[in-house]
Backbone bond lengths (Angstrom), bond angles and torsions (degrees), N, CA, C in turn:
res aa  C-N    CA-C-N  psi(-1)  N-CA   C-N-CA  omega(-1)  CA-C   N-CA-C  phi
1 X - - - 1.463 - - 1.527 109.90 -
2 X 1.387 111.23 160.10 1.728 113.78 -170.86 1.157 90.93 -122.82
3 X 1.302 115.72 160.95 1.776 141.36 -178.18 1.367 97.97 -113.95
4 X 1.825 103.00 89.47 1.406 106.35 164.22 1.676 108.04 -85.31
5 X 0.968 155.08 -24.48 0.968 154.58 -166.78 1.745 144.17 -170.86
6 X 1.674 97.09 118.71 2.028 80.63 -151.82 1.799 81.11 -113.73
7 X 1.514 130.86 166.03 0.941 164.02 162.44 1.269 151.91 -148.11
8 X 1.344 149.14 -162.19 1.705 135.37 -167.30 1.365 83.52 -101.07
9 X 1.703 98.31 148.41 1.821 112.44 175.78 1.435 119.30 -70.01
10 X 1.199 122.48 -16.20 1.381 125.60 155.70 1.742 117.38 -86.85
11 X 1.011 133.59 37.18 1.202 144.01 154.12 1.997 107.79 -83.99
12 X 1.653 87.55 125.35 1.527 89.40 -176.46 1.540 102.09 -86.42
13 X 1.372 140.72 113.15 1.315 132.24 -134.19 2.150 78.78 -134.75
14 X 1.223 114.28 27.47 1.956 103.70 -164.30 1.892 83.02 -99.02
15 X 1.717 120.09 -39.05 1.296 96.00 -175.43 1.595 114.15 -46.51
16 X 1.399 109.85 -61.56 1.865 131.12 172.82 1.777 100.09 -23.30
17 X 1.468 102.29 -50.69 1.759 89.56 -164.30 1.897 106.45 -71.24
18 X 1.576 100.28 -42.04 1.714 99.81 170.83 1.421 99.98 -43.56
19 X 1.130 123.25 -60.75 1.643 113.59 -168.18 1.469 125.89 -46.45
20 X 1.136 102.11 -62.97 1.742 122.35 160.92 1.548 116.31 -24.96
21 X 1.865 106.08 -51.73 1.341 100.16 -148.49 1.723 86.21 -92.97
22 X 1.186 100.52 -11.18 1.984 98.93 -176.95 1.805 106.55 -81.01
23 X 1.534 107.03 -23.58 1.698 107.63 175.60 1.450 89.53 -110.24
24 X 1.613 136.30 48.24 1.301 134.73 144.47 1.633 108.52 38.05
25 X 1.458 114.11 15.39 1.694 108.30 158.22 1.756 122.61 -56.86
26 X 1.013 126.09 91.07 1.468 130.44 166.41 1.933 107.94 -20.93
27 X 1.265 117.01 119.76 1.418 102.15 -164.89 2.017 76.59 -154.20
28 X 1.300 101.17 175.04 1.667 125.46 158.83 1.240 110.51 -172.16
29 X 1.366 122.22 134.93 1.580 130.75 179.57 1.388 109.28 -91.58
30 X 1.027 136.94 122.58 1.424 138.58 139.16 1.609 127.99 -94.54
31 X 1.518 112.68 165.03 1.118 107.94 -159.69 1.871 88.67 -133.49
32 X 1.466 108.18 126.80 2.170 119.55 -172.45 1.330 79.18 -156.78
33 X 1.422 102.33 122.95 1.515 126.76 118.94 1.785 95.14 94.36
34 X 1.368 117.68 29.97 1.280 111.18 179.49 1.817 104.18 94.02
35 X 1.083 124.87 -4.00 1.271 114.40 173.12 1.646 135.26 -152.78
36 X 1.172 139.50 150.55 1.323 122.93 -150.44 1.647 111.69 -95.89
37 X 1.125 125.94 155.86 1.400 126.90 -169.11 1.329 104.61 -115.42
38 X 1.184 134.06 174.82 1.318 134.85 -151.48 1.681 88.64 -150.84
39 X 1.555 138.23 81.45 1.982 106.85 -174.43 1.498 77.30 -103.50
40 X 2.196 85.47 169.07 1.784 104.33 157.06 1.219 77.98 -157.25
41 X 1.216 104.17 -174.10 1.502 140.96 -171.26 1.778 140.79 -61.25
42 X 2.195 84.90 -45.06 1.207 92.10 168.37 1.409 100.28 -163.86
43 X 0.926 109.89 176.18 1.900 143.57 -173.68 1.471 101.43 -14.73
44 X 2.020 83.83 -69.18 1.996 90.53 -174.44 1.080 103.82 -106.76
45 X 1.267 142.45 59.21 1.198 130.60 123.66 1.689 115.00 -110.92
46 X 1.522 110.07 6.20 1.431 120.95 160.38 1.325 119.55 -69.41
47 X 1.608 101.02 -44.87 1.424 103.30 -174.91 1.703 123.27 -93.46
48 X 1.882 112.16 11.64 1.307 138.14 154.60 1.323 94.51 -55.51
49 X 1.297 97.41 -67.40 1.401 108.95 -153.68 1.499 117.67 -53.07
50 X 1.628 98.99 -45.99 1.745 115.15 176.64 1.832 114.82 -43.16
51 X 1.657 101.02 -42.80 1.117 112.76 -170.34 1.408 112.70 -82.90
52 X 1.394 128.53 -30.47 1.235 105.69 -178.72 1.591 122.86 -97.91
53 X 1.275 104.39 2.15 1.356 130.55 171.13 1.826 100.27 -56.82
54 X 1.889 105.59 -71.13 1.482 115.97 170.48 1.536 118.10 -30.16
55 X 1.746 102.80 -52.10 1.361 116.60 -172.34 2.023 108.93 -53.63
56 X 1.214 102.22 -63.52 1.003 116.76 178.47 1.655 112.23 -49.06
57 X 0.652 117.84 -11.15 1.954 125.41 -153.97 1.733 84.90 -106.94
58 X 1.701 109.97 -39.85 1.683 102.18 -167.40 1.869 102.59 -92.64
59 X 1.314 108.71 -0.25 1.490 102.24 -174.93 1.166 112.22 100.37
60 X 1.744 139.15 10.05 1.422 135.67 -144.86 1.903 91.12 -113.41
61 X 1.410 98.81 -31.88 1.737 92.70 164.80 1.295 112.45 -116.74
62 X 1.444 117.53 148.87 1.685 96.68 -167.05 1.989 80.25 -124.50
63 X 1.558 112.69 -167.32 1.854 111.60 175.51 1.296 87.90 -174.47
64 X 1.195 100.83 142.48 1.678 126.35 -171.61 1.241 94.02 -71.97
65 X 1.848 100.96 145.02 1.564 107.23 175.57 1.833 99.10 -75.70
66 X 1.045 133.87 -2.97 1.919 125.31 -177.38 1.617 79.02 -82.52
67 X 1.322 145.60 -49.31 1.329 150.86 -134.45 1.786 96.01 -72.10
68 X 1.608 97.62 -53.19 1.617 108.20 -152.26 2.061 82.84 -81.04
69 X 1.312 119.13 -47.97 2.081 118.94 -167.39 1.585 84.55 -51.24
70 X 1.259 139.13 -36.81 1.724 109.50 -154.09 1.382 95.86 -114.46
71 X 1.771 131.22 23.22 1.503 137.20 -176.06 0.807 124.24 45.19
72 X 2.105 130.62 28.34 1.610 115.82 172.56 1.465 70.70 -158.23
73 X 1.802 86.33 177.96 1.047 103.18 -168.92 1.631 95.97 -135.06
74 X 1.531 91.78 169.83 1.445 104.77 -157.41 1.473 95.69 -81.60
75 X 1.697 109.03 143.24 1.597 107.47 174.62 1.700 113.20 -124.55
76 X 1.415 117.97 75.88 0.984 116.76 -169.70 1.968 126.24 -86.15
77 X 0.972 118.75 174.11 1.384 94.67 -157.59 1.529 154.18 -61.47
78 X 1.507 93.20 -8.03 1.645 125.09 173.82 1.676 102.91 -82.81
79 X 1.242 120.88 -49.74 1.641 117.92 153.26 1.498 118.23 -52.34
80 X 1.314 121.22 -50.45 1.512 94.31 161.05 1.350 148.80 -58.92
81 X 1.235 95.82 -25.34 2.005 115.18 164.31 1.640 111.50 -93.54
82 X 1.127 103.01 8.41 1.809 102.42 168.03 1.695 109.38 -99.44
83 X 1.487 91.98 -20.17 1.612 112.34 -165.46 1.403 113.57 -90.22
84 X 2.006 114.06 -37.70 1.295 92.04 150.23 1.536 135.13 -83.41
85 X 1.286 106.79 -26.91 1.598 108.49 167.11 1.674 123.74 -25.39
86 X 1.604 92.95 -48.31 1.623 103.83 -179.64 1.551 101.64 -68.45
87 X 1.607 108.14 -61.49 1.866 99.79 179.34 1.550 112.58 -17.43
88 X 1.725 98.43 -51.86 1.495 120.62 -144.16 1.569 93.29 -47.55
89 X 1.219 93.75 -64.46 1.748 125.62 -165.88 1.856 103.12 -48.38
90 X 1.257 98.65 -60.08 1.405 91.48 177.90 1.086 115.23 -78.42
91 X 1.248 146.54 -6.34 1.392 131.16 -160.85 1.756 96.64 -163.91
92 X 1.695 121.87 52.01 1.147 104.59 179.46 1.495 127.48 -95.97
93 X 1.255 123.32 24.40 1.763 132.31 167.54 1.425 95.93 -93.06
94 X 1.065 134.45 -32.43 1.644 139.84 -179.23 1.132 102.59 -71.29
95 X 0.890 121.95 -67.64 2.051 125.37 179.07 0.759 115.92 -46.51
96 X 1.737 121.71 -26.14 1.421 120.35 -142.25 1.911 93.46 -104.86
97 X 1.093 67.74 -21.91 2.223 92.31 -171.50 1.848 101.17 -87.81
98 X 1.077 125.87 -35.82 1.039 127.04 165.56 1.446 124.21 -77.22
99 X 1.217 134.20 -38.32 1.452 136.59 165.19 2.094 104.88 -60.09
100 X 1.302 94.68 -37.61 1.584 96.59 -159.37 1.933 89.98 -59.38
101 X 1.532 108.52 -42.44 1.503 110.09 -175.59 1.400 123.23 -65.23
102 X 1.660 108.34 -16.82 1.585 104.27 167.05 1.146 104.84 -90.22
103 X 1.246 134.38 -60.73 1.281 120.19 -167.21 1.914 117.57 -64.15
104 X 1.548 114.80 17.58 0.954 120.39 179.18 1.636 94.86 -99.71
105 X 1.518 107.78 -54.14 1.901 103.06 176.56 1.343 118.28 -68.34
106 X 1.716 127.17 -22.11 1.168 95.02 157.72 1.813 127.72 -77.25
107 X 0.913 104.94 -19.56 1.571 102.07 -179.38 1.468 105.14 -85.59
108 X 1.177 127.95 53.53 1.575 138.70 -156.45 1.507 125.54 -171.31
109 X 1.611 93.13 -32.78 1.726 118.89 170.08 1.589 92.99 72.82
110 X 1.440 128.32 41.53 1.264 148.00 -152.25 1.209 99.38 5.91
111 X 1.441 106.71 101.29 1.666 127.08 174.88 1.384 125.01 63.01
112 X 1.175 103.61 3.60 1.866 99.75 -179.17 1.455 107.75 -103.36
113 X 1.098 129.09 -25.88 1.553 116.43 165.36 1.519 119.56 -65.79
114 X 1.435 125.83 114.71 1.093 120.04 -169.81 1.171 127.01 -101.57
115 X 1.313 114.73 -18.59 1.451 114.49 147.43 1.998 129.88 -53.30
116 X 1.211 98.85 -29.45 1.440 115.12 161.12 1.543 115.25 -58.24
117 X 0.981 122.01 -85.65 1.375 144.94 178.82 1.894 111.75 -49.08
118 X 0.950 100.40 -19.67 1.698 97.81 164.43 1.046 137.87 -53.67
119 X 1.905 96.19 -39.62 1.333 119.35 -169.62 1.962 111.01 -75.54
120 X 1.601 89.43 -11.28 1.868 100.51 -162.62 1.564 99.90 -102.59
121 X 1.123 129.46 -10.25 1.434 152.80 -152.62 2.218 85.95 -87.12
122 X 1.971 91.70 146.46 1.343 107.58 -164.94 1.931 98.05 -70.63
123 X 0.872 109.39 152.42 1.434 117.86 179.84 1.701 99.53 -66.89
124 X 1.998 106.35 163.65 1.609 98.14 171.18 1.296 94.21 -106.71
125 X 1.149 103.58 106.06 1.842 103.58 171.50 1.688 104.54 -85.36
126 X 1.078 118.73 -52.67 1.419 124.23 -175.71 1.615 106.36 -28.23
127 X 1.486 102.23 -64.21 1.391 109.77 -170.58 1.929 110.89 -70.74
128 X 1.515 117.57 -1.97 1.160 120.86 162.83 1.437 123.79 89.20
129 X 1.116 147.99 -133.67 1.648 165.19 150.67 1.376 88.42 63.95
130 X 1.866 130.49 45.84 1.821 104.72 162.20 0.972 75.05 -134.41
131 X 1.746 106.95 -167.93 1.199 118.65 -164.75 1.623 114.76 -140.37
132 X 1.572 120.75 108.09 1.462 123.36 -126.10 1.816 87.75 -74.76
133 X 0.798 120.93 4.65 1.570 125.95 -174.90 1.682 126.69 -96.62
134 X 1.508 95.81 -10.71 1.600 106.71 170.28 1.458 107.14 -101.21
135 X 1.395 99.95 152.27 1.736 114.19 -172.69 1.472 111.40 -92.72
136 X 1.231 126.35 10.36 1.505 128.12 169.45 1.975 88.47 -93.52
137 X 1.098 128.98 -34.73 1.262 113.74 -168.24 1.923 107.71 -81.75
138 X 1.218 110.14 -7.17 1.187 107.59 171.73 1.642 116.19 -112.57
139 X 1.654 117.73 -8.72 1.588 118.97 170.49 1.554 76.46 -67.14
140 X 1.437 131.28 -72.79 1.791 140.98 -144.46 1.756 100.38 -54.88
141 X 1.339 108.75 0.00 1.511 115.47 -178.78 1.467 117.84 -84.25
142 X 1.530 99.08 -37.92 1.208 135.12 -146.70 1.632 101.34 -106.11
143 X 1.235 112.83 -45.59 1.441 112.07 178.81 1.751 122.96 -49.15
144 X 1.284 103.02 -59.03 1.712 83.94 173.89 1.099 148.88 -38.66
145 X 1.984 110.22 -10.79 1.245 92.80 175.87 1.637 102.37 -101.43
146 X 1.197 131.61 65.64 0.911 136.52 163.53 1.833 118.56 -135.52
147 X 1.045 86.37 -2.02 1.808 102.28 176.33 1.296 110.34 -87.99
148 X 1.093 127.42 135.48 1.774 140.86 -175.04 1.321 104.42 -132.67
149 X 1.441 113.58 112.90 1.807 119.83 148.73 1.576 114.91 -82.79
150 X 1.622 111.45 96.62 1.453 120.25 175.27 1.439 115.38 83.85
151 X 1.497 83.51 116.66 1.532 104.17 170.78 1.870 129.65 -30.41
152 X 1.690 112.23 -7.14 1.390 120.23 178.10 1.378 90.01 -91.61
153 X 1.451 129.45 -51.23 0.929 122.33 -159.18 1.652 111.38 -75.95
154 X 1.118 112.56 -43.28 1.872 110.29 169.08 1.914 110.70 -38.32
155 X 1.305 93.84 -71.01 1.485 105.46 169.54 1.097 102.57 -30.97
156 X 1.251 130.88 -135.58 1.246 135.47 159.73 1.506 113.47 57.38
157 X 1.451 96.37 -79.98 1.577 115.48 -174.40 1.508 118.57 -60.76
158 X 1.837 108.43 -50.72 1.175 122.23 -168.71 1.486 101.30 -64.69
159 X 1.726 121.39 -49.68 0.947 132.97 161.29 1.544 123.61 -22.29
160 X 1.497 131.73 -63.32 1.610 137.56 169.94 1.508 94.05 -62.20
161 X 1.281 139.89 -70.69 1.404 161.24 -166.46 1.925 89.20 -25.43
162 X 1.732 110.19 -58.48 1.536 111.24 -156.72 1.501 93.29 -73.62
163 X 1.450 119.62 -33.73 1.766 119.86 -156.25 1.647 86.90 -77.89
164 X 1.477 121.38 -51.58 1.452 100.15 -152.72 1.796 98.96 -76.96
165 X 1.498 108.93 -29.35 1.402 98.91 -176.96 1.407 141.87 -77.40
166 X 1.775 93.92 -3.83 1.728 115.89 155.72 1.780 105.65 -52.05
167 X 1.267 95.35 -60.17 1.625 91.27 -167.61 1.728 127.15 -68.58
168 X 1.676 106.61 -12.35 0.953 96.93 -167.34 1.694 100.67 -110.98
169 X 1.061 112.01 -23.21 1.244 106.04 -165.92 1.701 123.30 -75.09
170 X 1.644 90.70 -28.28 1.738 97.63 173.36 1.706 108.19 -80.48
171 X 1.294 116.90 -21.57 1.317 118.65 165.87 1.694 121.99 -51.40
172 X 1.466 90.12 -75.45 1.895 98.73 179.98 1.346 112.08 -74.84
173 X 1.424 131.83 -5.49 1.827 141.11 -172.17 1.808 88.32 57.86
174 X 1.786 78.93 158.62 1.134 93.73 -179.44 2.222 132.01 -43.71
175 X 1.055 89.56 -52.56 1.367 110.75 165.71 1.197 128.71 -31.01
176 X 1.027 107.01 -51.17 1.710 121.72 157.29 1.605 125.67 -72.43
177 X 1.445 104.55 -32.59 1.556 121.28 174.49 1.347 138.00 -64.10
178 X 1.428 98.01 -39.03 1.684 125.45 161.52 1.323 112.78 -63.03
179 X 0.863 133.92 -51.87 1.664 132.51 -176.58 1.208 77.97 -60.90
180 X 1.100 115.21 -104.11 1.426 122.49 -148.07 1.858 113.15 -38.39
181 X 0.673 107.14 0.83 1.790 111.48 -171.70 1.660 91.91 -89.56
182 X 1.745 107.60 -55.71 1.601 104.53 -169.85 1.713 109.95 -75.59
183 X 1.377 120.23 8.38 1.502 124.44 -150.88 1.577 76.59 -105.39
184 X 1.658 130.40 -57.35 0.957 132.32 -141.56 1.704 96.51 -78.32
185 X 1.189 101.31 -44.61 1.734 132.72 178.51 2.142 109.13 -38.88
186 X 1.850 93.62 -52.09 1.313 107.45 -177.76 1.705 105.06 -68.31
187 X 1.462 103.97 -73.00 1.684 118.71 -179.86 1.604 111.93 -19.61
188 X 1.335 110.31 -64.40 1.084 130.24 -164.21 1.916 105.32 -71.37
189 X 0.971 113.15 -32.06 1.907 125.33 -176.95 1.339 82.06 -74.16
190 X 1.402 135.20 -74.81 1.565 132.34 -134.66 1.936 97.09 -73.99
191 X 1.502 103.36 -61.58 1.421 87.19 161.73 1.626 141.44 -20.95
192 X 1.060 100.10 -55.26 1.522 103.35 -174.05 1.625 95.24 -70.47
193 X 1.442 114.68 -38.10 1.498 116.60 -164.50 1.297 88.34 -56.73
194 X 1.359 129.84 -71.45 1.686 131.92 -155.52 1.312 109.68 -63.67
195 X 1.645 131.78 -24.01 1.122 120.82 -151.00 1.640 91.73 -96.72
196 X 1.683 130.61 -34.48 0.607 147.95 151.82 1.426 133.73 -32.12
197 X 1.974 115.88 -5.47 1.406 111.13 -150.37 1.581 156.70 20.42
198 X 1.749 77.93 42.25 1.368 78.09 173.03 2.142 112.23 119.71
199 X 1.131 110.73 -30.58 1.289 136.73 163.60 1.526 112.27 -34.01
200 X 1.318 117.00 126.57 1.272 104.83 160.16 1.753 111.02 -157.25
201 X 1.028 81.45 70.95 1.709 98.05 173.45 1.635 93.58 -120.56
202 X 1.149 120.85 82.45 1.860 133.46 150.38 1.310 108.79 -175.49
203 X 1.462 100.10 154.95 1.710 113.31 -179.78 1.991 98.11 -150.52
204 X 1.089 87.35 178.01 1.422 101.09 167.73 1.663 108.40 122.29
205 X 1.322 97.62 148.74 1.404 107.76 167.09 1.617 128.80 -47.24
206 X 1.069 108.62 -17.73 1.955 104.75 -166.94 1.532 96.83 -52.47
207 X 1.240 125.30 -77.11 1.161 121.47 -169.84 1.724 128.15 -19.91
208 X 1.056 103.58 -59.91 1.427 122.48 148.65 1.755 127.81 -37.10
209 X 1.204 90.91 -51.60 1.774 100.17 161.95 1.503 125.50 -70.78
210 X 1.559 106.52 -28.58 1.763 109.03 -178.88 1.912 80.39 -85.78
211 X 1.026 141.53 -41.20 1.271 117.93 -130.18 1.902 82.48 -86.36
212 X 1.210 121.33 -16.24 1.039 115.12 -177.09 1.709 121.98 -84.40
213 X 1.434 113.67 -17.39 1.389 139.09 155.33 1.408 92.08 -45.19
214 X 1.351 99.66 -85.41 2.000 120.20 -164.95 1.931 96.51 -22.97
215 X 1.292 110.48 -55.43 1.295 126.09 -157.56 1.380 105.03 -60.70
216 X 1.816 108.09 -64.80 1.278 90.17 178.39 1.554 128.82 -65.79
217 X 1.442 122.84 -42.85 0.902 114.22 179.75 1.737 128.54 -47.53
218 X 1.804 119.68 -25.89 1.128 115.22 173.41 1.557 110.39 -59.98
219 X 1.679 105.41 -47.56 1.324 122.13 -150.21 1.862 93.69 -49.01
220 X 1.426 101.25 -55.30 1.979 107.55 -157.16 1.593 78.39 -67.89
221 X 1.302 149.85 -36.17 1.489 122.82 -168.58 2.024 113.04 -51.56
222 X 1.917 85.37 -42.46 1.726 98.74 -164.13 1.634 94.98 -75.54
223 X 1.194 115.40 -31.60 1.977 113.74 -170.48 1.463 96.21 -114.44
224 X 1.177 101.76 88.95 1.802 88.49 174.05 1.378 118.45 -68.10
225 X 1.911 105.64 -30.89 1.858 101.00 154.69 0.871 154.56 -51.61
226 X 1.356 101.15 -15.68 1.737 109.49 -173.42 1.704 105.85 -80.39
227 X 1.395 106.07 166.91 1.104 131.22 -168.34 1.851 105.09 -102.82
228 X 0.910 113.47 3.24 1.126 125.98 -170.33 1.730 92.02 -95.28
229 X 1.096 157.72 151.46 1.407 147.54 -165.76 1.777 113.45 142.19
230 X 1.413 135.45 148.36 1.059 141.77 145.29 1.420 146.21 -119.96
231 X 1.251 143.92 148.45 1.695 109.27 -167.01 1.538 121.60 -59.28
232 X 1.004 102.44 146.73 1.456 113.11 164.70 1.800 102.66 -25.77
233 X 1.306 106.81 -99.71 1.593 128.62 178.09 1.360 108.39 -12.55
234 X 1.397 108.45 -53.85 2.156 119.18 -179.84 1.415 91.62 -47.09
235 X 1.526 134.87 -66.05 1.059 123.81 -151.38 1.361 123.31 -83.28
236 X 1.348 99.19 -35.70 1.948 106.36 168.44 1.987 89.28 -47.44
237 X 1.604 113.59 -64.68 1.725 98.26 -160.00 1.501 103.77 -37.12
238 X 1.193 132.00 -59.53 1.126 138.43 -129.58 1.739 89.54 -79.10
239 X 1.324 125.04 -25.39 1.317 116.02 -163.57 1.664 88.60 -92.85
240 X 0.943 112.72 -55.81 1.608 102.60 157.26 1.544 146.03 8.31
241 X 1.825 70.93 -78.89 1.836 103.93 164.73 1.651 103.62 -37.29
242 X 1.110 100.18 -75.40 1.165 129.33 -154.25 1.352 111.11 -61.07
243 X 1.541 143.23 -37.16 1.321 146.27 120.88 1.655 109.61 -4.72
244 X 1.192 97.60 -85.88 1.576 99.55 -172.44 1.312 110.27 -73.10
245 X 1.439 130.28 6.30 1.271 98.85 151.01 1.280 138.09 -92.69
246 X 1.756 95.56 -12.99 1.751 109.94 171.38 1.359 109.76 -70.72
247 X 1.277 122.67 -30.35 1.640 129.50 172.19 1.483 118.09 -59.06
248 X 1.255 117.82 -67.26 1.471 126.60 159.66 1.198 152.25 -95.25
249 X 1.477 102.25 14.45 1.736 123.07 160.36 1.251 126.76 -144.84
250 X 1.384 120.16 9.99 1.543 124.75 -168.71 1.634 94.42 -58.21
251 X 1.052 133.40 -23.71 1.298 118.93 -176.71 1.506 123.80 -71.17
252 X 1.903 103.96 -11.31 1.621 102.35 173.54 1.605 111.92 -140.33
253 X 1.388 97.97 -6.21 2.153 111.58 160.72 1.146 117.49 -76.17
254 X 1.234 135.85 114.96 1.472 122.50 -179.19 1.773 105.23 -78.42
255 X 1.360 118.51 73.11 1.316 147.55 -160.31 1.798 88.60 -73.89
256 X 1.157 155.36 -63.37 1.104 131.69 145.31 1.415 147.93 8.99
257 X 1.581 105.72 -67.97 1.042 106.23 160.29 1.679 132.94 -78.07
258 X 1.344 123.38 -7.53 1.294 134.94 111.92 1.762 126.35 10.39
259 X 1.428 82.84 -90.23 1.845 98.18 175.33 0.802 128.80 -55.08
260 X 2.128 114.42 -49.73 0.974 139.12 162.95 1.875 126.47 -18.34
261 X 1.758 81.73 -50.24 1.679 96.96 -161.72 1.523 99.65 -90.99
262 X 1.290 110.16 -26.08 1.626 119.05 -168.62 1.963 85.36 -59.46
263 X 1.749 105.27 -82.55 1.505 109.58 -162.94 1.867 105.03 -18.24
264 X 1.853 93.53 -75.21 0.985 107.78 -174.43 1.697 127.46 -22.13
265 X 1.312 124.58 -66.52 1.161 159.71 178.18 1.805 88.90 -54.49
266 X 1.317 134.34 -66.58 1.471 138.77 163.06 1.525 119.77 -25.66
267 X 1.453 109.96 -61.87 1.855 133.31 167.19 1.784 113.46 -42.01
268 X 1.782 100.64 -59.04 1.498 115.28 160.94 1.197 119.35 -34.06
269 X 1.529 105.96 -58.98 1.818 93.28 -169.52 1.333 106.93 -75.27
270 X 1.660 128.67 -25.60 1.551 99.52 -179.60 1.418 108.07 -92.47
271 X 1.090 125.70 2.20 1.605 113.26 161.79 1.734 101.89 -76.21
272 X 0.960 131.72 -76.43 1.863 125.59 178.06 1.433 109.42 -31.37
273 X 1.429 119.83 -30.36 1.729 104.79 175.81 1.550 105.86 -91.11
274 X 1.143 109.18 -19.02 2.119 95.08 176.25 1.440 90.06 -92.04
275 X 1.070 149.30 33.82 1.221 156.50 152.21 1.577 127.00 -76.82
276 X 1.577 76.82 -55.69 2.000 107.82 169.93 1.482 119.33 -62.03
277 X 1.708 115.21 -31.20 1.201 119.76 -162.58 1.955 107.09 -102.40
């Protein structure tokens, strides 16, 4: 977490949170040492925060006293399309990657139409006859992780997908984000394909989500400055997770692609930091 903003403990700080929660900035206040803290997640949504805090302080945003007595604020529908616009802006390979995965399960009946889902299904390379030099054999590489069996599981995914890709994507800009999105996307598909012999009945984002774990966690080892970072504890769970799920579900988790994305996503960050140097 980042320290967008610290102040005196008698600061009435509830207009600031209406604001926040109406421009959907991820924020939590705590209160150490006589004064209140302001955390989020990452860089720019610290310096959201910095700014509308100022704003508010000069009169430039104002919030209804009904807004601040019931602690939120109203999000009516021009704030909701102001709200993804901003996502958009900051984080638009994530959005763009996350919308593409719903409107992939609904046009899919999330995974039960099977004539649908064929077309998203891992290529048979093993068994051979393509030709590693055309770009339909590497989109058809790439597609599964955008396929979801059941609406828990979309959730779920899209869900880690938006949190980790807030933080990373306004960090490294897009440019840097994209590669690595289809790198983590590929690693993680072919794995499961090979480990699997050959199998390719699974999709989904996780892979993509561990490989983005893998990433950060290398990255804050190689930059201990950066702001880019997660707790310790988050990442042990998640490796955790991931143990017990090869233990007690590998037979219906595509737990592979998992690993796949973790290494992968791991490799990434120290290639982008000997990059830096």
């Amino acid at each position: 977490m980042i320290k967008a903003l610290q102040v005196a403990e008698g600061t009435d700080l509830r207009p600031l949170v209406a604001i926040l929660r109406r421009q959907a900035i991820p924020h939590q206040v705590t209160e150490a040492a006589g004064e209140l803290v302001v955390w989020t997640r990452s860089e720019a949504d610290a310096q959201l925060i910095q700014a509308s805090y100022q704003a508010w302080l000069e009169g430039r945003i104002e919030v209804p006293d009904s807004q601040i007595a019931n602690g939120t604020a109203g999000i009516p529908v021009k704030d909701l399309a102001n709200n993804f616009l901003a996502a958009y802006w900051r984080a638009p390979i994530t959005v763009c990657t996350i919308l593409a995965a719903v409107l992939l399960a609904l046009a899919s009946g999330f995974g039960t139409d099977r004539v649908v889902i064929s077309a998203w299904l891992f290529p048979d390379v093993i068994r051979g006859g393509m030709s590693w030099l055309s770009p339909m054999l590497w989109l058809q590489m790439l597609a599964p992780a955008l396929l979801h069996f059941g609406a828990i599981h979309l959730i779920f995914n899209t869900l880690w997908l938006w949190f980790f890709g807030r933080m990373m994507e306004p960090h490294l800009g897009w440019q840097r984000y994209l590669p690595l999105l289809l790198w983590l996307a590929l690693a993680g598909n072919a794995a499961q394909y090979l480990w699997s012999g050959g199998q390719n009945n699974f999709g989904g984002l996780s892979g993509v989500v561990y490989g983005q774990i893998g990433f950060i966690w290398i990255w804050q080892t190689l930059n201990p400055a950066s702001p880019l970072r997660l707790p310790g504890a988050m990442i042990g769970l998640f490796i955790f997770a991931l143990i017990a799920m090869e233990v007690l579900a590998s037979s219906f988790i595509a737990t592979a692609a998992h690993a796949g994305g973790l290494v992968a996503g791991m490799a990434a960050a120290g290639l982008f930091s000997l990059g830096r140097r």
